[in-house]
N, C-alpha and C positions, 0 to 999 in steps of 0.2 A: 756511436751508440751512447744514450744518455743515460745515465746511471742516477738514480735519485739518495737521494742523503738521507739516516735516519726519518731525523725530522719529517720530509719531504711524504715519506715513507709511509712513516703512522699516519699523516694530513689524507694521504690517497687512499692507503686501507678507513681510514676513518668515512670519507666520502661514499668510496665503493659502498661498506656496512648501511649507511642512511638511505643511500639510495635504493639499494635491493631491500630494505625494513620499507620506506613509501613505496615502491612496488606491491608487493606484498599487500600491506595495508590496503593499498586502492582496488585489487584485486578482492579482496574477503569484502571491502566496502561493495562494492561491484557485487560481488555475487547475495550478497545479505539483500541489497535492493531487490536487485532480481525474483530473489524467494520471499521476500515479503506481498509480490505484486505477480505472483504467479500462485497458481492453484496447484494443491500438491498432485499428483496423477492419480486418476481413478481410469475404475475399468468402466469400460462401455457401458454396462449393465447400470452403474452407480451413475450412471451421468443421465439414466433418467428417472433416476427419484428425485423429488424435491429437493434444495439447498438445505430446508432445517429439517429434515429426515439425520443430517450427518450434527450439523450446528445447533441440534438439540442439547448434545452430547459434549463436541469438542470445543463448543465456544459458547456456554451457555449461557452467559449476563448480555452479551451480542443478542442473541436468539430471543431471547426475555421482552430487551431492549424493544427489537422489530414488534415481535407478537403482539406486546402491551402498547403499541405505535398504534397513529392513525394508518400507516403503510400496512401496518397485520391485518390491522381491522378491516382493513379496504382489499387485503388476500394481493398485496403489489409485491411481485416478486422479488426473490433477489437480484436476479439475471437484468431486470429492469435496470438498476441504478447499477452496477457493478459487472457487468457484462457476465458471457457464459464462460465453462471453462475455459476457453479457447484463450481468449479475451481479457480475463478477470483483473480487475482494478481496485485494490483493496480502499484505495479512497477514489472514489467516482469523477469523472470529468465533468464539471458545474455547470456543463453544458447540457447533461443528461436531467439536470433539474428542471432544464425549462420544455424539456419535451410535454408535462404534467403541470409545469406552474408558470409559464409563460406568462400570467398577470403580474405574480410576484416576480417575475425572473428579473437580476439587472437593478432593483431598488437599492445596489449596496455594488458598484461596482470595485472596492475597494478588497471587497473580502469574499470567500465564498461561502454558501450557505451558511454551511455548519460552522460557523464561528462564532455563528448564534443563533441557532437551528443547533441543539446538541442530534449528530448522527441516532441513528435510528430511535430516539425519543419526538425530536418535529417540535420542540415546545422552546422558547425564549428564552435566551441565559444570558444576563447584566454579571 
């Protein structure tokens, strides 16, 4: 049997401590992604009224954002770019842009959209 030395001691409790703290950490990391990029649960009922029936209320400079858009004005859903609840993609697959703008789609293969397209305003940012 191997018997560890002080030293030896504190080195493997210390290891042990950082390793279970990056566990940890990777796991709250892990779930923080998750609920960023999921939709909180609603009931049946709520999942057929409109998205800005709720994001009038709980996210309202977002909601503003869309309404005061070409996207409001043109009544383009949210479900469109950001899937349903099911689904839901708090930042859109830049794939989902060229469903609608195929002519512009791909002039910037570098970046997507919104790097200069500010999200839900549509309008140029140097």
């Amino acid at each position: 049997m191997y018997l560890l030395n002080k030293n030896q001691g504190i080195l493997l409790a210390t290891f042990i401590m950082l390793f279970l703290s990056f566990l940890a950490f990777t796991a709250e990391a892990k779930r923080e992604a998750t609920k960023k990029d999921t939709h909180p649960m609603v009931t049946e009922q709520d999942k057929l009224m409109p998205c800005h029936e709720c994001h009038k209320t709980s996210t309202p400079r977002v909601y503003q954002e869309w309404f005061e858009s070409v996207h409001g004005i043109g009544n383009v859903k949210c479900y469109q770019c950001h899937g349903t609840f099911e689904n839901m993609q708090r930042v859109p697959d830049v794939n989902r842009c060229a469903v609608c703008h195929a002519e512009a789609f791909g002039h910037s293969e570098n970046k997507p959209c919104w790097q200069c397209h500010k999200a839900h305003r549509f309008q140029v940012s140097k």
